[in-house]
C-alpha positions in Angstrom: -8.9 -22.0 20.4 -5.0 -21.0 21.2 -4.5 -17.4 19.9 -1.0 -17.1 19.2 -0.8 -12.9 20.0 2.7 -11.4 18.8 4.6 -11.3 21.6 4.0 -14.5 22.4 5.1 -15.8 19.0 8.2 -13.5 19.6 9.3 -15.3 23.1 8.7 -18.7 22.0 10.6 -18.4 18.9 13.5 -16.6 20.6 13.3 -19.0 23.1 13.8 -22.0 20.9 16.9 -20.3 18.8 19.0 -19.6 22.4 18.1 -23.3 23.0 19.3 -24.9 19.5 22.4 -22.0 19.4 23.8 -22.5 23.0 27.0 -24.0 23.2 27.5 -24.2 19.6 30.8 -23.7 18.4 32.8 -22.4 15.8 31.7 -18.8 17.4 32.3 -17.0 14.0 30.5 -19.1 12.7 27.1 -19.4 15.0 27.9 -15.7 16.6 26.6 -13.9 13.4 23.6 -16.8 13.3 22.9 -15.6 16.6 22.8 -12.2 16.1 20.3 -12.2 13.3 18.1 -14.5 14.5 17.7 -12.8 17.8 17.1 -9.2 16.4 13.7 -7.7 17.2 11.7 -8.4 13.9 7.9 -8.6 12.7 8.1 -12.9 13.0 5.5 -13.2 10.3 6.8 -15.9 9.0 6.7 -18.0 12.2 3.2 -16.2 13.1 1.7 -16.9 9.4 2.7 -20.9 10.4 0.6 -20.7 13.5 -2.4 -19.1 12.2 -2.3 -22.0 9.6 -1.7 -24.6 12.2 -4.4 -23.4 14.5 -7.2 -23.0 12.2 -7.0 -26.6 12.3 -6.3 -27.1 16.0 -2.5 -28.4 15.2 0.1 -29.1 18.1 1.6 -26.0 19.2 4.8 -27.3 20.3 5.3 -29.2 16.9 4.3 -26.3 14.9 7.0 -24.8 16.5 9.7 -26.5 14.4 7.6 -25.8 11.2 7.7 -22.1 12.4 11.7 -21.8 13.1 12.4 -23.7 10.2 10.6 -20.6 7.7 11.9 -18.0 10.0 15.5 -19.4 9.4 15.2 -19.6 5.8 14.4 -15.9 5.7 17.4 -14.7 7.8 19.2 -16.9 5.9 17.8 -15.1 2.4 18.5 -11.4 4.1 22.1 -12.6 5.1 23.1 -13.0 1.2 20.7 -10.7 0.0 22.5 -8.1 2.1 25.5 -9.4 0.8 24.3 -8.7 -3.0 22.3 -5.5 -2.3 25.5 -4.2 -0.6 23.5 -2.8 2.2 24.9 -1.8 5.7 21.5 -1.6 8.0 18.9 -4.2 8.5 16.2 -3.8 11.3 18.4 -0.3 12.5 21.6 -2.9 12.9 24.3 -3.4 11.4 23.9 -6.1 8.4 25.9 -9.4 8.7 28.7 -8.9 6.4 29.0 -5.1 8.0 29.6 -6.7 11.5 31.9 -9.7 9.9 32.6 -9.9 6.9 31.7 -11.1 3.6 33.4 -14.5 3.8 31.7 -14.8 7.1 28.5 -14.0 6.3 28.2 -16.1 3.6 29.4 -19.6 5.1 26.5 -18.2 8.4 23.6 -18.3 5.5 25.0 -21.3 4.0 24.3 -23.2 7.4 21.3 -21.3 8.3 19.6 -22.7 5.5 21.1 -26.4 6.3 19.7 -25.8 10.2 16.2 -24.7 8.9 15.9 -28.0 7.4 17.1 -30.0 10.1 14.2 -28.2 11.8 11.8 -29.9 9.8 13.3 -33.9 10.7 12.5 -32.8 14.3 8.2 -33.4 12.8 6.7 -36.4 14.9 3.8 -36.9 12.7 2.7 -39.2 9.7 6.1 -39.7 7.4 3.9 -38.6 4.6 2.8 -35.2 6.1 6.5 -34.5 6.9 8.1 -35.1 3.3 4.7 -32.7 2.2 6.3 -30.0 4.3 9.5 -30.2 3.1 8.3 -30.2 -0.6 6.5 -27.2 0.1 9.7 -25.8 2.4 12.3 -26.9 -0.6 9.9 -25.4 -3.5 9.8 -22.2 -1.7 13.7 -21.7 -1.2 14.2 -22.6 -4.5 11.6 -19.7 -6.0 12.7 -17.2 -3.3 16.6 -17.8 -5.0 14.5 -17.5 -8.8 13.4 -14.1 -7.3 16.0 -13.3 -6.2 17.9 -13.5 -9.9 14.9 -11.7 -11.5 15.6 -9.2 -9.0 19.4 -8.8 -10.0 18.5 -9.5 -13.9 16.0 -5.9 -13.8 19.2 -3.9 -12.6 20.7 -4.3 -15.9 17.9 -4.2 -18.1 16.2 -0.9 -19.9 12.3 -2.1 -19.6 11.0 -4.2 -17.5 6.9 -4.4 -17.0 4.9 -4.0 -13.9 3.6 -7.5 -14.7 7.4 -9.1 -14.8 7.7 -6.8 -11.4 4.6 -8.4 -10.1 6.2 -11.9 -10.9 9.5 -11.1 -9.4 7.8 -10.0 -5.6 5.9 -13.2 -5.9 8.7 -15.4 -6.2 11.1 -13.3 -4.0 8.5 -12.2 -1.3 4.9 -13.8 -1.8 5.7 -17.6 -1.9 7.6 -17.3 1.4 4.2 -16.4 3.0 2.3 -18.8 1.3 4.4 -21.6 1.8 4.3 -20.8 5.6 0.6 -20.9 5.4 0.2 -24.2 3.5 3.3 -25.9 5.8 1.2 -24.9 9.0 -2.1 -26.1 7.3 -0.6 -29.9 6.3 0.8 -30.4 9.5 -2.6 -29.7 11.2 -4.9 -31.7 8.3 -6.3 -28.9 6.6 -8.3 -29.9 3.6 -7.4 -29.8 -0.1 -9.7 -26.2 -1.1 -8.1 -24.6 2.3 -5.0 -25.9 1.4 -5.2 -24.0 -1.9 -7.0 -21.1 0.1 -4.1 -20.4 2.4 -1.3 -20.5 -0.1 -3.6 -17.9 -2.2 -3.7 -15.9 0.9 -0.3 -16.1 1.0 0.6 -15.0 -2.4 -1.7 -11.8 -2.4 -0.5 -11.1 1.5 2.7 -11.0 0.2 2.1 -9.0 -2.9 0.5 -6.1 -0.8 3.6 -6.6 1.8 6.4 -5.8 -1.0 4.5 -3.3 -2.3 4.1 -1.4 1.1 7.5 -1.8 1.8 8.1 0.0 -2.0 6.0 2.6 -0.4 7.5 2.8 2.8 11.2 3.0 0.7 10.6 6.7 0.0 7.6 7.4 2.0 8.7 6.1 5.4 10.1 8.0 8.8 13.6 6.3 9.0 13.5 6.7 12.6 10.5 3.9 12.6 11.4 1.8 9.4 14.6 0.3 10.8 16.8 1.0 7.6 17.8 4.1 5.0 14.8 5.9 3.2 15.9 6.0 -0.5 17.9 3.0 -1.0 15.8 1.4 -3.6 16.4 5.1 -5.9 19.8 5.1 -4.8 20.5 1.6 -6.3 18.4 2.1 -9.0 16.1 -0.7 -8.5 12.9 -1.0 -10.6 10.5 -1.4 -7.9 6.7 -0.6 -8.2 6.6 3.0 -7.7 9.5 3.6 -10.7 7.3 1.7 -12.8 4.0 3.1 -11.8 5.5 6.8 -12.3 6.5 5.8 -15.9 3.3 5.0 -17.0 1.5 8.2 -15.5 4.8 10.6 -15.8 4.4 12.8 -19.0 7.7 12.3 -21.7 9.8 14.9 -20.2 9.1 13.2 -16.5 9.6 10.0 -18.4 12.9 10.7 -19.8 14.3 12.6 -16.1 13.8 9.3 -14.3 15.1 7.2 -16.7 17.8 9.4 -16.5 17.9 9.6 -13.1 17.9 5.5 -12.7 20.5 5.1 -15.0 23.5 7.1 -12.8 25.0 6.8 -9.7 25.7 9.9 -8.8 28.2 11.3 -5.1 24.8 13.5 -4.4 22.6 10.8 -3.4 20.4 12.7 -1.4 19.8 14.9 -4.1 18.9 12.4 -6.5 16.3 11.0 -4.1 14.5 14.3 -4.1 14.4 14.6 -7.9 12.8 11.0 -8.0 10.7 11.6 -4.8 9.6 14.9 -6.8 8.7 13.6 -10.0 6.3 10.7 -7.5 5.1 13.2 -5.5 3.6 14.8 -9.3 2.6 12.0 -11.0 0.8 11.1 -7.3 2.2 7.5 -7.6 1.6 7.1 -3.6 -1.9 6.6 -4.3 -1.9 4.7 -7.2 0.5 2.2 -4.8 -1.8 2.6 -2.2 -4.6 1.1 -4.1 -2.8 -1.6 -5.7 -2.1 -2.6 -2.0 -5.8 -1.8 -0.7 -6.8 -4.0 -4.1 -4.2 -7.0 -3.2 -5.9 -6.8 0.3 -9.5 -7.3 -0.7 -8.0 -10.5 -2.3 -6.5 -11.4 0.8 -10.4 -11.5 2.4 -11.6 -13.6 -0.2 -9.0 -15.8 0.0 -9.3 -16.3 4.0 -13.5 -16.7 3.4 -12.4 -19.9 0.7 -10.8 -21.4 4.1 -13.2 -24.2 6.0 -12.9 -23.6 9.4 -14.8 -21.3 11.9 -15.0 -18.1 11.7 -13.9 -17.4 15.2 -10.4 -19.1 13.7 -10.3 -16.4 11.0 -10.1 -13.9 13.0 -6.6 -13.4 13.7 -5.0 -13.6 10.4 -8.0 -10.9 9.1 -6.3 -8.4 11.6 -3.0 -8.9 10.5 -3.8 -8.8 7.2 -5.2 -5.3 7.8 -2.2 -4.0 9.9 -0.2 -4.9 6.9 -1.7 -3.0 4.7 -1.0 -0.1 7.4 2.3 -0.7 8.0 4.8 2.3 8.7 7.8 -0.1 9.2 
């Protein structure tokens, strides 16, 4: 069996970008594409592919395209979701539009996205398998954008549910994962239940993922997480632990963060330690921790529904438990 270890999946990956990228030309327009692609990230995506793939013993080196074609789609999602969330620092860089500009940044995602799929046309396999992937590839660009509105809808509505919360992650977040999973699988023949097994892995890996990175929001040492502590509260975003804290918060604590949520104020690091103080009461840090610990457990069962060896397994249970351990 070929265990793809993380650095590995790293060099490769990077390795294949410098060789699609060189010599391409507008430079403000593949510069930025550059830049992004070859910042030092977590490549799940791309790893999540492989895992898939190798389960069922799938050619490396055409898994490859399957992999760069997922990790592009998700720079190009952070480019514009920069762009919307107004947000200066990704992965302890400057964002796209920081560096450029809006304009810029925009017309870089635009072709990221076209260049992901021209990854896919690369496949030398059955026909059939091929236009598979690039269902599965076009349904999960298309939910990540649905996310992606849910996301901005909640900023201007009063109540939103932890369930319609749960639904939002899945689109935006989750089905990214499990689409890499199930592209990697079809390429390398995995069978209908595994099929199903891996995108279910997928969708609850993903779910503990956002919520982790909720956690790590106000939680986190900045240092290690790469971007600001705090800017979830200081853009009022309705993420897990808001909506956990309302339900165990007492009336007055209630009525503070609603307050607090609804206001922008010039003090914005004194608004994060109101909200931080009112989690910190209500102890919403464990209640998110065991929604996480609870979406992981889901995860095993999932990867036990997947028909291959064990020995196969192995690598995807470790990541799923580094995961839920995170601090970045």
């Amino acid at each position: 069996m070929q265990v793809f270890k993380t650095r590995k999946v790293v060099n490769t990956i990077e390795e294949h970008f410098q060789e699609i990228l060189q010599g391409k030309k507008p430079a403000n327009l593949y510069n930025p594409i550059s830049y992004i692609l070859m910042q030092p990230g977590k490549r799940l995506r791309p790893q999540l592919v492989r895992i898939a793939s190798d389960m069922f013993n799938g050619d490396p080196e055409q898994t490859g395209y399957i992999a760069a074609a997922f990790e592009m789609l998700h720079n190009f999602t952070l480019i514009h979701d920069d762009i919307m969330d107004k947000a200066d620092v990704r992965r302890g860089q400057p964002t796209v539009y920081k560096k450029w500009n809006g304009n810029t940044a925009i017309l870089a995602g635009d072709a990221l996205a076209v260049m992901a799929m021209q990854e896919l046309l690369k496949l030398k396999c059955d026909p059939t398998i091929i236009l598979d992937i690039i269902d599965i590839f076009g349904k999960t660009a298309v939910e990540v954008c649905e996310g992606q509105q849910y996301d901005l809808d909640f900023e201007t509505m009063d109540n939103v549910s932890i369930e319609e919360y749960i639904q939002m992650i899945r689109l935006k977040t989750s089905v990214m994962f499990a689409g890499c999973l199930k592209a990697g699988g079809r390429f390398a023949g995995a069978d209908k239940e595994s099929l199903q097994a891996l995108y279910d892995l997928g969708i609850h890996l993903g779910l503990a993922f956002q919520l982790a990175d909720d956690l790590l929001d106000v939680y986190a040492d900045e240092a290690v997480f790469g971007k600001a502590v705090g800017g979830d509260i200081k853009d009022n975003k309705k993420t897990f632990l808001y909506l956990k804290a309302l339900e165990l918060a007492d009336e007055t604590q209630r009525e503070q963060l609603r307050t607090l949520f609804a206001t922008t104020p010039e003090d914005e690091k004194g608004k994060f330690l109101q909200v931080k103080a009112i989690f910190d009461a209500v102890d919403v840090r464990k209640a998110t921790v065991e929604a996480i610990a609870s979406y992981t457990e889901r995860c095993i069962d999932d990867i036990n529904r997947i028909h291959t060896e064990e020995e196969k397994k192995a690598f995807v249970l470790s990541l799923v438990h580094s995961l839920q351990s995170r601090n970045k």
